[in-house]
MITIBA-981128 format. One line per 8 residues: number of its first residue (from 1); their letters; for each residue x, z, y of C-alpha. Coordinates in pm, 1 decimal. Layout:
MITIBA-981128
NUM> A> X/Z/Y; ... .
***
This chain:
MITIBA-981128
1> XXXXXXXX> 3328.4/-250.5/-3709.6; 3085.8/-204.6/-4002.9; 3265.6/128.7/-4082.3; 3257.4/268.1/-3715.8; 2887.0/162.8/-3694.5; 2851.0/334.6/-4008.5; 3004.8/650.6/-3880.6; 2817.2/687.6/-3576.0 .
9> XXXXXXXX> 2521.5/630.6/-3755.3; 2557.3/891.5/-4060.0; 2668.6/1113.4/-3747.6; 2289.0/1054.2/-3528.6; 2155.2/1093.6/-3899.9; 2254.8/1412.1/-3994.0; 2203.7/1579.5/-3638.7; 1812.7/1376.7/-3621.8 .
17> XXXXXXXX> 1733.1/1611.1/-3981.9; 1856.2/1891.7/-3795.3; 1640.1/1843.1/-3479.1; 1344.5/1603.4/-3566.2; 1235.1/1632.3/-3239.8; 1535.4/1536.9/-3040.8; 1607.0/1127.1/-3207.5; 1616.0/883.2/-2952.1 .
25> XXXXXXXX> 1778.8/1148.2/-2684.9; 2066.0/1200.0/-2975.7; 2090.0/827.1/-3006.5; 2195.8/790.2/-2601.5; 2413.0/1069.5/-2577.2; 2651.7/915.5/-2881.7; 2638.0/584.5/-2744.6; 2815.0/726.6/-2453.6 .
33> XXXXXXXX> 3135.1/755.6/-2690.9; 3306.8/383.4/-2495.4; 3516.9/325.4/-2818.0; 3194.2/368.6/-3071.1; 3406.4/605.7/-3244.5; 3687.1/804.5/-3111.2; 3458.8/1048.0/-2951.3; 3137.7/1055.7/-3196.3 .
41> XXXXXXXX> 3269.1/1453.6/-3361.2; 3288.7/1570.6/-3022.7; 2954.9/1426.9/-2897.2; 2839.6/1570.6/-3200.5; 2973.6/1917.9/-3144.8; 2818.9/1950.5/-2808.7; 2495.8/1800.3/-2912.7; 2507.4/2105.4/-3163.6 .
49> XXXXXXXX> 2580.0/2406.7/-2985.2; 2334.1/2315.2/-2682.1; 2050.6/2177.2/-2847.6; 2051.8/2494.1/-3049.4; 2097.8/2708.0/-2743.2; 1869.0/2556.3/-2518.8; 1554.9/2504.0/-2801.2; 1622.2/2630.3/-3116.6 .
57> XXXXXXXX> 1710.6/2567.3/-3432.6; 1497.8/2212.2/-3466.7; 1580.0/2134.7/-3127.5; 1265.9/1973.1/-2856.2; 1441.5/1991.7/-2528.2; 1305.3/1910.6/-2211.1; 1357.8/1641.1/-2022.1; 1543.0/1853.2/-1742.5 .
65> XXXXXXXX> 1722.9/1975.9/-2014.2; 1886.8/1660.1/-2152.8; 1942.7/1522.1/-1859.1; 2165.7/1872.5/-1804.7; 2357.9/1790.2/-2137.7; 2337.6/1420.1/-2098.8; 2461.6/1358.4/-1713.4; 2801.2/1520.1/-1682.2 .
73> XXXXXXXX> 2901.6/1363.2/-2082.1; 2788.3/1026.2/-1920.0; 3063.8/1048.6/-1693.9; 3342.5/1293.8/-1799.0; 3416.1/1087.5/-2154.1; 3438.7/786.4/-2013.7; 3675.8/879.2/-1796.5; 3882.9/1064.0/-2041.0 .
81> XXXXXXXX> 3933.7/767.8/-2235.8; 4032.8/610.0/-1903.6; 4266.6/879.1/-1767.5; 4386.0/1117.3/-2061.1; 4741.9/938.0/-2028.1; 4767.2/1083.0/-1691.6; 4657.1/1506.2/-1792.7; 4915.5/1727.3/-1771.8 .
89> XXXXXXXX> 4954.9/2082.7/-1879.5; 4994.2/2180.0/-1490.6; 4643.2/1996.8/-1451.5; 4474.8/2212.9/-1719.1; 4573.6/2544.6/-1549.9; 4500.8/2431.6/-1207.2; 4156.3/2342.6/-1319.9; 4109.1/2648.9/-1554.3 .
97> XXXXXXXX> 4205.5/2832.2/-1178.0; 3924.9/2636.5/-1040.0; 3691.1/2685.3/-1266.7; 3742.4/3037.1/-1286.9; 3671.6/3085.7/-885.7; 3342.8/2853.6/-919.3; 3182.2/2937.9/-1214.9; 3372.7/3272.5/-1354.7 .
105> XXXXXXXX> 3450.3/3330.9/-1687.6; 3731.5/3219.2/-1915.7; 3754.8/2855.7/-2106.5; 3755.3/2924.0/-2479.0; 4055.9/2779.6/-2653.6; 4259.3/2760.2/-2308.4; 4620.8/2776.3/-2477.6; 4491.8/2500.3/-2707.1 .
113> XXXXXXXX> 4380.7/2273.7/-2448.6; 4700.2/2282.7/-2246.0; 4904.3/2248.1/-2550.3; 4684.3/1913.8/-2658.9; 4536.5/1842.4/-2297.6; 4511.8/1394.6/-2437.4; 4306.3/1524.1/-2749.2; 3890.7/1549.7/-2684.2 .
121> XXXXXXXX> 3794.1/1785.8/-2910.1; 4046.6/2102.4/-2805.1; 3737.3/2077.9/-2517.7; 3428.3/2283.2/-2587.0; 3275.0/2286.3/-2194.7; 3210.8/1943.9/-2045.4; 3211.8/2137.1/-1712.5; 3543.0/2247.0/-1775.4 .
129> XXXXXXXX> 3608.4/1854.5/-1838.4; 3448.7/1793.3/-1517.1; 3654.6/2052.1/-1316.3; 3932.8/1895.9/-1482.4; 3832.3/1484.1/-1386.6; 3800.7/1643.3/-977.2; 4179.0/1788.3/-1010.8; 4329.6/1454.2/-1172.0 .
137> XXXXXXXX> 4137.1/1214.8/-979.2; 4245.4/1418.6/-676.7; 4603.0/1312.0/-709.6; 4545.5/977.7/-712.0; 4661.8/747.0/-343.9; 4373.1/503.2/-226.2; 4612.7/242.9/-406.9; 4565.9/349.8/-747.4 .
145> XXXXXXXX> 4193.9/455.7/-688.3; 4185.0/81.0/-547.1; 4325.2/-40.1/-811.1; 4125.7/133.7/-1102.8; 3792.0/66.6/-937.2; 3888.0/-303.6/-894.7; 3994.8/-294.9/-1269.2; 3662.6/-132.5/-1371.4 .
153> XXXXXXXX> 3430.5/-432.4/-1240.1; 3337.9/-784.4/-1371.2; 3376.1/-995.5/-1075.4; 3104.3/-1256.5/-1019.6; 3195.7/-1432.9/-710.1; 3444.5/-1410.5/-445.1; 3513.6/-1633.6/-151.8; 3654.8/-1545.9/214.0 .
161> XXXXXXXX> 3320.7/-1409.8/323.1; 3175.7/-1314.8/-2.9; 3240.4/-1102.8/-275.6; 2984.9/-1113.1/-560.6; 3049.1/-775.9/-861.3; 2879.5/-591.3/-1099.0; 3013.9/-233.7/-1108.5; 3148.1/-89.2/-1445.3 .
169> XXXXXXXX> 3189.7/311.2/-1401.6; 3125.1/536.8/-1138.8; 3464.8/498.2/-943.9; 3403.1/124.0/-919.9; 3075.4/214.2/-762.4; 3144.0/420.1/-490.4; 3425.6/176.9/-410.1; 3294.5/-107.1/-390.6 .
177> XXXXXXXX> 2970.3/76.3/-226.0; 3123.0/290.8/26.3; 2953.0/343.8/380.9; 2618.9/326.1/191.2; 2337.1/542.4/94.9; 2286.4/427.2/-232.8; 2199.6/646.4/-487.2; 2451.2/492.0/-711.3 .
185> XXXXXXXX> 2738.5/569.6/-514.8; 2670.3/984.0/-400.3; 2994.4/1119.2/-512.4; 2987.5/1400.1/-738.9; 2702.4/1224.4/-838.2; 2748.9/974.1/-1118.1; 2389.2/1040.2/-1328.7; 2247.8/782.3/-1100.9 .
193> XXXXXXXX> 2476.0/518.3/-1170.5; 2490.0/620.7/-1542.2; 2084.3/588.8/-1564.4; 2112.2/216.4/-1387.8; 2395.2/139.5/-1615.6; 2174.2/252.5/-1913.1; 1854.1/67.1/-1812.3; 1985.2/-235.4/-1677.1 .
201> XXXXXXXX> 2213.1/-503.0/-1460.0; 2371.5/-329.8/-1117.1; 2474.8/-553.6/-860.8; 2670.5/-573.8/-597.0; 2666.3/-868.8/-288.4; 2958.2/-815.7/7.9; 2960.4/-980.7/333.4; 3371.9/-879.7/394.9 .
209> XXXXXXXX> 3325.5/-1030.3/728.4; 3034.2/-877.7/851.1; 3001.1/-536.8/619.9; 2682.0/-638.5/503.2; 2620.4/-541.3/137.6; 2289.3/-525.2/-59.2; 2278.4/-393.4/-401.9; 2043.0/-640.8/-705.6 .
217> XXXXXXXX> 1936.6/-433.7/-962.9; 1752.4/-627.3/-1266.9; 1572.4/-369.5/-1529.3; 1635.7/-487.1/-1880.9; 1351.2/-366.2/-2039.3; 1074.3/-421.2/-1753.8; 1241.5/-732.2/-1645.6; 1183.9/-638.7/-1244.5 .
225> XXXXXXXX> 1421.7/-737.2/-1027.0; 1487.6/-453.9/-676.3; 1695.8/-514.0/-349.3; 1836.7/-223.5/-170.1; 1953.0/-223.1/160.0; 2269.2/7.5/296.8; 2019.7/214.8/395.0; 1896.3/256.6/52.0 .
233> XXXXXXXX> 1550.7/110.4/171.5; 1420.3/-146.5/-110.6; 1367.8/-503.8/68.4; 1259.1/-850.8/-119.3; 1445.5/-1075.2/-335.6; 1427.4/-1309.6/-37.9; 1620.7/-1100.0/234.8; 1926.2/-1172.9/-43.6 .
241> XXXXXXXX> 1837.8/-1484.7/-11.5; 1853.7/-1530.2/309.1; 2153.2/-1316.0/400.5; 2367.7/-1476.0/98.2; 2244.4/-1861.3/138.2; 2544.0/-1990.8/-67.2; 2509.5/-1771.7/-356.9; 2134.9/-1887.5/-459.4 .
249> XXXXXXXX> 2226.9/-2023.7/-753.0; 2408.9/-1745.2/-854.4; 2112.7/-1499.2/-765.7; 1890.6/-1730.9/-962.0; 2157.7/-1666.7/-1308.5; 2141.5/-1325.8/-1250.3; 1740.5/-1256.1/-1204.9; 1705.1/-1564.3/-1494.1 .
257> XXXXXXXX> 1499.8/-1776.5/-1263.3; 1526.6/-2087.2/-1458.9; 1439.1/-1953.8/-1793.0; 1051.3/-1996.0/-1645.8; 1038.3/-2371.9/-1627.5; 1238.3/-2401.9/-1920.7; 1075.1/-2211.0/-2149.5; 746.1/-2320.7/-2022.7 .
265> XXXXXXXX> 895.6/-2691.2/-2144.4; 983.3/-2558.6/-2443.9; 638.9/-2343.9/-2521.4; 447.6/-2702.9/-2480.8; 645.0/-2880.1/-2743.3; 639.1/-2593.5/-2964.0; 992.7/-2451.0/-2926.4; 924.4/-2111.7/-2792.2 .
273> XXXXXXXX> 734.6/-1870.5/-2838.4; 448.5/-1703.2/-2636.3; 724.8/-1370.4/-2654.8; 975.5/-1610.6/-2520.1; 772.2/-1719.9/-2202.1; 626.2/-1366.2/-2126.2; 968.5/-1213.1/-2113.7; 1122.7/-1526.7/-1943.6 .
281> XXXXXXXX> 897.5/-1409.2/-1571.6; 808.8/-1041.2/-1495.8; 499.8/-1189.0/-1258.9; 355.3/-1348.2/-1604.9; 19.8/-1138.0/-1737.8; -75.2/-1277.5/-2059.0; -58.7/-1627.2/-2208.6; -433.2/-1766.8/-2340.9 .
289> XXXXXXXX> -305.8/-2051.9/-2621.3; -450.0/-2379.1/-2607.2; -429.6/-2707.5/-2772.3; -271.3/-2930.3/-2695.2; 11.8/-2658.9/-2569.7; 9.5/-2761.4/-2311.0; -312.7/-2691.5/-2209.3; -271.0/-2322.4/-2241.0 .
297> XXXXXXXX> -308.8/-2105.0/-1980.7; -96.8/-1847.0/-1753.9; -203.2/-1524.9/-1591.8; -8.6/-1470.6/-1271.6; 35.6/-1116.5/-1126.1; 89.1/-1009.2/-812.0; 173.0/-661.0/-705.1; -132.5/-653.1/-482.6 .
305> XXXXXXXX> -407.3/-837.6/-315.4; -197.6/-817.7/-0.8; 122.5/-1038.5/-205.2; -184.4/-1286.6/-351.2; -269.5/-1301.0/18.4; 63.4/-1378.0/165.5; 129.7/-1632.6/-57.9; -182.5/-1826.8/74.8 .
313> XXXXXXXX> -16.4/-1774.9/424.4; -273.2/-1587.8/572.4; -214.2/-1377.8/899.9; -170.5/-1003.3/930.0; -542.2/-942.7/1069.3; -708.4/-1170.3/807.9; -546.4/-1028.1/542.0; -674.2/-657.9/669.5 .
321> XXXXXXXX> -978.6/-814.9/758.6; -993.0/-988.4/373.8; -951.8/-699.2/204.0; -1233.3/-497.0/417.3; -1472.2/-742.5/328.6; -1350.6/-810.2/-49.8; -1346.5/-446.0/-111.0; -1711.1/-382.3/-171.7 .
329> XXXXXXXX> -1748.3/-63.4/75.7; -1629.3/-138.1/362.1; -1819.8/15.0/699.3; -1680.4/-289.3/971.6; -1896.8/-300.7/1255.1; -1957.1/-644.9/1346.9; -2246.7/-515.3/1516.8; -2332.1/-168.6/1737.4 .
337> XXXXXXXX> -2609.5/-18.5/1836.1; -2483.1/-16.3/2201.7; -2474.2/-405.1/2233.0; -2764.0/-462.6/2015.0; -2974.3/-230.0/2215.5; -2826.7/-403.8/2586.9; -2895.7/-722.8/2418.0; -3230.8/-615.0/2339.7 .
345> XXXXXXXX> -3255.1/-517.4/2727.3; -3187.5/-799.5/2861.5; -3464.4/-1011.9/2654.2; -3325.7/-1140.5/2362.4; -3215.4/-985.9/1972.7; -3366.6/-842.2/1710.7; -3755.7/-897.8/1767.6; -3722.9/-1310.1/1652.5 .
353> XXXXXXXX> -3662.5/-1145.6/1266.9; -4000.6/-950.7/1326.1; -4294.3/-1117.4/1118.1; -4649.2/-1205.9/1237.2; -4776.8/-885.0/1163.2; -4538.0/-679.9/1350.4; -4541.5/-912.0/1639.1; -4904.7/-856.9/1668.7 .
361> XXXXXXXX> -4774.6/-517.0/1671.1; -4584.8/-565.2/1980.9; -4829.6/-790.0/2174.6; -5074.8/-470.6/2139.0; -4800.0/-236.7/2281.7; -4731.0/-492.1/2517.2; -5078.2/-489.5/2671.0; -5117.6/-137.4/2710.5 .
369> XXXXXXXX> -4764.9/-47.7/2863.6; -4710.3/-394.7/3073.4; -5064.1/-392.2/3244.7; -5141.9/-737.3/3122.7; -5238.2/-955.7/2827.9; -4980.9/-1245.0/2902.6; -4710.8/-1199.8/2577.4; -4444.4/-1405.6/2703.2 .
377> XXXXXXXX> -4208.0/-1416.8/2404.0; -3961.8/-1734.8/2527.2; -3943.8/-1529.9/2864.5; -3655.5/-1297.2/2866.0; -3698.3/-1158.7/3152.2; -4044.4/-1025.1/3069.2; -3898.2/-960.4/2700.6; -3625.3/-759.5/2844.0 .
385> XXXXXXXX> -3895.5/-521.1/3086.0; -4093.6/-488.7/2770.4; -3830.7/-342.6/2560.4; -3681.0/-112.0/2892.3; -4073.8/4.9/2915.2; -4044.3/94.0/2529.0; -3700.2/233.2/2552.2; -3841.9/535.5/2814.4 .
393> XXXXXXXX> -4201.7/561.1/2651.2; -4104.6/600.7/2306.2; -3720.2/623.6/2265.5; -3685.8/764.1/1904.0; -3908.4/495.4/1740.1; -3707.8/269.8/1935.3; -3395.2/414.6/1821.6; -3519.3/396.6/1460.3 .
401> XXXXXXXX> -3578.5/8.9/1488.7; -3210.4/-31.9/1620.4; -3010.2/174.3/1365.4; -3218.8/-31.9/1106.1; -3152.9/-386.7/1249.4; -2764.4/-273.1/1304.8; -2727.1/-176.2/980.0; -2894.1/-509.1/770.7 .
409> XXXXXXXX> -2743.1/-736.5/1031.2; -2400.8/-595.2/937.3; -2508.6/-591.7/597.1; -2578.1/-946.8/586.4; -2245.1/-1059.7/830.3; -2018.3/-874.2/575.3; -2183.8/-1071.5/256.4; -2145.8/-1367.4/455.6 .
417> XXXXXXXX> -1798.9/-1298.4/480.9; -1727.5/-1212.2/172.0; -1889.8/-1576.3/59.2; -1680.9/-1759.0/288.4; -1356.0/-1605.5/215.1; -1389.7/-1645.9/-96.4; -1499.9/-2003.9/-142.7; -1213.8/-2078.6/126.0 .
425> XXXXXXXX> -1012.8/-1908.9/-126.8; -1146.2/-2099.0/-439.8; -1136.0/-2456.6/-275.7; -756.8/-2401.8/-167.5; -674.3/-2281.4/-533.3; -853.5/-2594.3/-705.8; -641.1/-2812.6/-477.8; -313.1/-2716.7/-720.6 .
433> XXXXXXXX> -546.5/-2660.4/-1013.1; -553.5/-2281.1/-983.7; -825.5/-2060.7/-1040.9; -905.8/-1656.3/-965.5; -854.3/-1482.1/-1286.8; -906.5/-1133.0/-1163.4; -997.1/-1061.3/-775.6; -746.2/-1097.1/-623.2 .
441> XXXXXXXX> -465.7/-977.3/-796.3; -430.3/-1290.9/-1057.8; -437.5/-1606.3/-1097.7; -410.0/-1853.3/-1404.3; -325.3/-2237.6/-1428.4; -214.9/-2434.3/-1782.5; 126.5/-2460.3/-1855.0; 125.4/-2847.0/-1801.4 .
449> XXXXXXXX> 45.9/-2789.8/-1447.4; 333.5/-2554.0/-1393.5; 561.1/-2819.1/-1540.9; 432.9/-3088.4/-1299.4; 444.4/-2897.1/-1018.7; 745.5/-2789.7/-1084.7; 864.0/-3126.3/-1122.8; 639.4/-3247.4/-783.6 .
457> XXXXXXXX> 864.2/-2987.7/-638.5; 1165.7/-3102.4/-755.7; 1227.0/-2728.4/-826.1; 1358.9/-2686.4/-1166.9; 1449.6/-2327.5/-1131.6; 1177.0/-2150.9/-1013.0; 958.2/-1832.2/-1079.2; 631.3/-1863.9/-1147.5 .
465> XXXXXXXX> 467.2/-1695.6/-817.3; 723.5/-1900.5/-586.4; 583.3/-2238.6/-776.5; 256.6/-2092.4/-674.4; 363.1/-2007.0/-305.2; 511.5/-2364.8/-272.8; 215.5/-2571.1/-427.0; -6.5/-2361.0/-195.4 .
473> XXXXXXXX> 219.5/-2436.4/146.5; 296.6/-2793.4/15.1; -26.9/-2967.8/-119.0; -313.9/-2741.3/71.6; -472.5/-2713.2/417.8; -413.7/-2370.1/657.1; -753.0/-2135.4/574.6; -771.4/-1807.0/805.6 .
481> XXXXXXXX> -901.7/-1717.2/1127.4; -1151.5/-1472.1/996.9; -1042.5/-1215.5/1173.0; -1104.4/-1396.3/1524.6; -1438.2/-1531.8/1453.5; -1647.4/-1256.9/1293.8; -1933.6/-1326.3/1493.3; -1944.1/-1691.7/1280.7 .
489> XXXXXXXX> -2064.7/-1475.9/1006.1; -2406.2/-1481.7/975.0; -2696.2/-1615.4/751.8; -3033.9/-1530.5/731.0; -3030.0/-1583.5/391.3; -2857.8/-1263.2/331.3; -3024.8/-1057.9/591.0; -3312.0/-770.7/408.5 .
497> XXXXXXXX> -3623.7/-885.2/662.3; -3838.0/-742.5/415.9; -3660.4/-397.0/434.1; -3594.8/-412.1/843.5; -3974.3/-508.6/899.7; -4104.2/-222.0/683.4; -3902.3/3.5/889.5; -4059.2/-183.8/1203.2 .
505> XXXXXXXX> -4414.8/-195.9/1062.3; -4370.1/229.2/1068.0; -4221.6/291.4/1367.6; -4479.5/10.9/1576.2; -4761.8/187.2/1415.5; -4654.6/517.5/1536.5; -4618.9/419.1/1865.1; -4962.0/232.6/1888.8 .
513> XXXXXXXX> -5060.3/582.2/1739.6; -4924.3/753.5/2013.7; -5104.2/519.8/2256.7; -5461.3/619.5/2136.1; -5432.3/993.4/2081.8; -5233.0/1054.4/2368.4; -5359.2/1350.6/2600.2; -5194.4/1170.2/2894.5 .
521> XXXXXXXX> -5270.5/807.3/2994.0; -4959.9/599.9/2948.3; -5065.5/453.1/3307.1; -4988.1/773.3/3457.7; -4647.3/830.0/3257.9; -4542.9/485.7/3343.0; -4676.4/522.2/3726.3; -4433.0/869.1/3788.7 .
529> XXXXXXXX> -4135.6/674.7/3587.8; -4165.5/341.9/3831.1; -4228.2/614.7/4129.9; -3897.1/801.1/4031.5; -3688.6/530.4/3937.8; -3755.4/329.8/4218.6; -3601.8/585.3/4423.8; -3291.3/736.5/4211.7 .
537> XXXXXXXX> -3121.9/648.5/3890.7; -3171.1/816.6/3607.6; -2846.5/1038.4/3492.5; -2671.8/1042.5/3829.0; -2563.1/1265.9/4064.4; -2666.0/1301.0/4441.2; -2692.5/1526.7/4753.8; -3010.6/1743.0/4811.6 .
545> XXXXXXXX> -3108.9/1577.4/5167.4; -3156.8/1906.7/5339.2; -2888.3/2093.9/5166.2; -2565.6/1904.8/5065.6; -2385.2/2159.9/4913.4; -2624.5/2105.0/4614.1; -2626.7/1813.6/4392.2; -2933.7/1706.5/4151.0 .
553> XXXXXXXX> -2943.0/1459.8/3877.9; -3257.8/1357.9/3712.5; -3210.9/1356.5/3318.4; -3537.6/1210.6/3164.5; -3925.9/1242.4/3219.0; -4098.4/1401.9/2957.7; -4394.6/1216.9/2847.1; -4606.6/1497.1/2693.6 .
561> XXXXXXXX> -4591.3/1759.8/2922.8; -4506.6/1504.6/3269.9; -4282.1/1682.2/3394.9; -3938.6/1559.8/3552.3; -3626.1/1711.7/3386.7; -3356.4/1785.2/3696.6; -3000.4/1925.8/3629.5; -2894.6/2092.7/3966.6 .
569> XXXXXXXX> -2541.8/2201.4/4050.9; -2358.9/2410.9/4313.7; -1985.8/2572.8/4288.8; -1926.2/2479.7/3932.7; -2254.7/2665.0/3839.3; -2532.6/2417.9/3671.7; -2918.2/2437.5/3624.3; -3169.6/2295.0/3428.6 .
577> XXXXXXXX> -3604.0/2297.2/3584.2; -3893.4/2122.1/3466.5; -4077.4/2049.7/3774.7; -4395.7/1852.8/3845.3; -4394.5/1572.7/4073.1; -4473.8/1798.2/4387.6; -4237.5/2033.5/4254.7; -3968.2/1799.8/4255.1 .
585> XXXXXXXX> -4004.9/1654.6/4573.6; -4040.3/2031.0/4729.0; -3652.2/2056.1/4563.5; -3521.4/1759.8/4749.0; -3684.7/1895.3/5092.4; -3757.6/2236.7/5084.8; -3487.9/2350.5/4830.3; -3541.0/2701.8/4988.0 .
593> XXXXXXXX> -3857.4/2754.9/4764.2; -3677.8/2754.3/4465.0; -3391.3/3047.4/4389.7; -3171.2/2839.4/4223.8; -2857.7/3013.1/4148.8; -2971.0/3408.7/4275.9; -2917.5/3716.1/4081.0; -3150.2/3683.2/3793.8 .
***
């Protein structure tokens, strides 16, 4: 062994001087070589000619380019040490045929191949080789192809329902996953499989009853652990769970769920080390070393806030509704200006967060545009007239005050939020000794608590985030409903009043403004607007009395100039006057004064 090691190794050496750039891609494509030796010169010729081809003399390839060099050697010497028993010299001129009428050309060294067709290195063109594994392979009855793939896997489990393997090559692959869209079985294909070969653990669970198979693959390096469906769609470790009941234990070997607690055990007495534990749970962040031991602390990660979130149980709509109001810009409405402004209608709102100065304001206002010098504040009905009187007297300053209050009021419901959620959160963490370590993607806890939890649990083999889950659903109360009960968030704490009643103080002084420089009495504004409205609603359509083929709507009354805006409409065609009072009433009864929709 020491000798073939050596081999290989003097082999990477001297082609590493040769093309400094190309080491660790030189290093994969000999380990290919299944018998560590047999095939090294070969691997080495190739690695020759088409590094110096491809880049140069001192080789840098690209990574499209070694995977072009390193895919079809994955998978055509591998199978020549597998099949060259079964070559023949009829084989080597069928495929040179093929070859021929694909690619064109001639193979170099043809009469040498078929003469040798069992020795590797009479090959120069690994697509030849590949041509060559297509004619051979084709030959084969579903027995022997059966019967090689079945040889070419490590069985795991097998009962009458399920079988349990870990693919070895290619051919076992697309055996044992056939009627699947997995990458790893695409025939013609075999870099796939290669690469998950190469980086890690493939796995294969069969339901032979029902069809059902899901594919485990556990990255070596990364230590993540993926579930694909048939459909090739990734789906959780626990829909393998679920679907293979009887095999948990054996999922739990192959994902090395009980190294956690164990190591964990063996960290707080000083018998691993903090490598050990970080490598023994992919969800583990960083270790922060205590004494005792077993006082230091674990960072948990979870993929996202949304996993943190479902692991505390939370619903759908709180946890969109969480991460709104955790994510620091979020622009939920719990309030619009259309209810504020009915509410403000009808009486009641956002005039009890005015202060004494600006509700001396409004009792000024109040006098001049309501005809008396009663203020009824606790009187809604007289509150609500007020604020309609405002709403058609001085609209923008009106609409001003509004946006303002909308926008502090949701201001202070989405802090309010954001406190409660996340004191909910903190109080259901300390219950099981947890704490936020970074919002709200980790968590941390000491080691010792892990162990007794785990041991609370009677769980011995468990990762780290499904201790978490379990403490959380075992040991703490249900926390939620956000979502359903927004309107529970408010304090007055957290809402600006300074800020909204500067914005009132300016737009309350313009209005009282208004009031004593205005040209036109407010009395007479207001006495047309209760004359009009008594009779028609504003923005609606109806008849003219003495000519029905004409409609009229009234639009607004402007103030300044006291005149009555009317839209008028007749066979899709639509006008807009500005009439005085006698003008107006002249349209509803005498609409033959006006030539509404003549030549013009």
């Amino acid at each position: 062994m020491i000798i073939i090691e050596g081999k290989r190794e003097d082999v990477a050496n001297e082609l590493k001087k040769k093309f400094e750039l190309d080491g660790p891609f030189i290093d994969r494509v000999l380990s290919i070589d299944p018998t560590r030796s047999k095939y090294i010169d070969y691997l080495a010729k190739i690695l020759n000619h088409y590094i110096k081809v491809l880049a140069g003399p001192k080789g840098g390839l690209t990574s499209y380019q070694e995977q072009g060099i390193e895919s079809p050697l994955s998978t055509v010497i591998p199978w020549f040490h597998r099949n060259q028993d079964k070559i023949t010299e009829d084989d080597i001129w069928r495929a040179e045929t093929s070859y021929r009428e694909m690619h064109g050309g001639v193979i170099d060294n043809i009469e040498g191949i078929s003469k040798s067709p069992r020795d590797i290195n009479q090959y120069g063109n690994p697509a030849f080789l590949e041509t060559l594994m297509n004619i051979v392979d084709s030959k084969k009855t579903e027995r022997e192809i059966e019967r090689e793939a079945k040889s070419q896997v490590t069985k795991l489990y097998e009962d009458n329902e399920v079988l349990v393997v870990q693919p070895n090559s290619f051919a076992a692959s697309c055996y044992y996953g056939a009627n699947t869209k997995w990458c790893t079985t695409t025939k013609g294909s075999p870099a796939y499989f290669e690469k998950y070969a190469r980086d890690g653990n493939l796995y294969y669970f069969l339901n032979k009853k029902t069809g059902l198979k899901l594919a485990l693959f556990v990255h070596s390096e990364h230590n993540t652990k993926t579930v694909y469906d048939a459909k090739d769609n990734e789906v959780g470790l626990d829909t393998l769970r679920e679907e293979f009941p009887e095999q948990t234990d054996l999922i739990d070997d192959l994902i090395g769920v009980g190294k956690f607690i164990k190591k964990i055990r063996e960290y707080s007495r000083g018998l691993a080390s903090e490598r050990e534990v970080l490598n023994s749970d992919d969800s583990i962040y960083k270790i922060i070393p205590n004494k005792p031991l077993g006082q230091s602390e674990l960072v948990i990660e979870f993929k996202d806030d949304d996993e943190f979130f479902r692991a505390l149980d939370l619903s759908d709509d709180d946890i969109w509704f969480a991460n709104l109001m955790l994510g620091g810009s979020s622009n939920y409405e719990f309030m619009d200006y259309y209810s504020v402004e009915d509410d403000l209608k009808q009486g009641y709102g956002l005039y009890h967060h005015f202060n004494d100065e600006n509700m001396e304001k409004l009792k000024q206002i109040s006098t001049v545009i309501m005809g008396t010098n009663k203020f009824e504040l606790n009187n809604d009905e007289f509150m609500g007239k007020l604020f309609q009187q405002i709403s058609k007297l001085f609209e923008n300053q009106l609409d001003y005050i509004i946006s303002d209050y909308v926008y502090e009021k949701n201001t202070e419901m989405q802090k309010t939020a954001e406190e409660y959620i996340e004191n909910e959160i903190d109080k259901i963490l300390e219950k099981v000794d947890f704490q936020v370590y970074r919002k709200y993607e980790m968590v941390k806890t000491t080691i010792g608590n892990c162990v007794w939890l785990s041991s609370l649990l009677k769980l011995p083999k468990i990762d780290a985030k499904s201790l978490f889950n379990q403490a959380v659903s075992q040991y703490t109360g249900r926390i939620g409903g956000w979502y359903e009960n927004t309107y529970e968030f408010q304090n007055d704490d957290n809402f600006d009043s300074q800020s909204f009643n500067n914005t009132v103080e300016r737009r309350l002084g313009e209005i009282l403004e208004i009031i004593e420089e205005e040209e036109t009495p407010i009395q007479d504004y207001l006495d047309l607007v209760n004359k009009i409205s008594s009779k028609f609603e504003f923005d609606k359509w109806y008849d003219l009395p003495k000519d029905k083929s004409i409609r009229f709507g009234i639009k607004k009354i402007d103030r300044e100039k006291m005149r009555i805006i009317v839209s008028v409409s007749k066979d899709h065609k639509q006008k807009t006057l500005a009439l005085t009072e006698e003008q107006f009433f002249n349209l509803l009864y005498q609409p033959e004064l006006f030539d509404l929709f003549g030549e013009e």
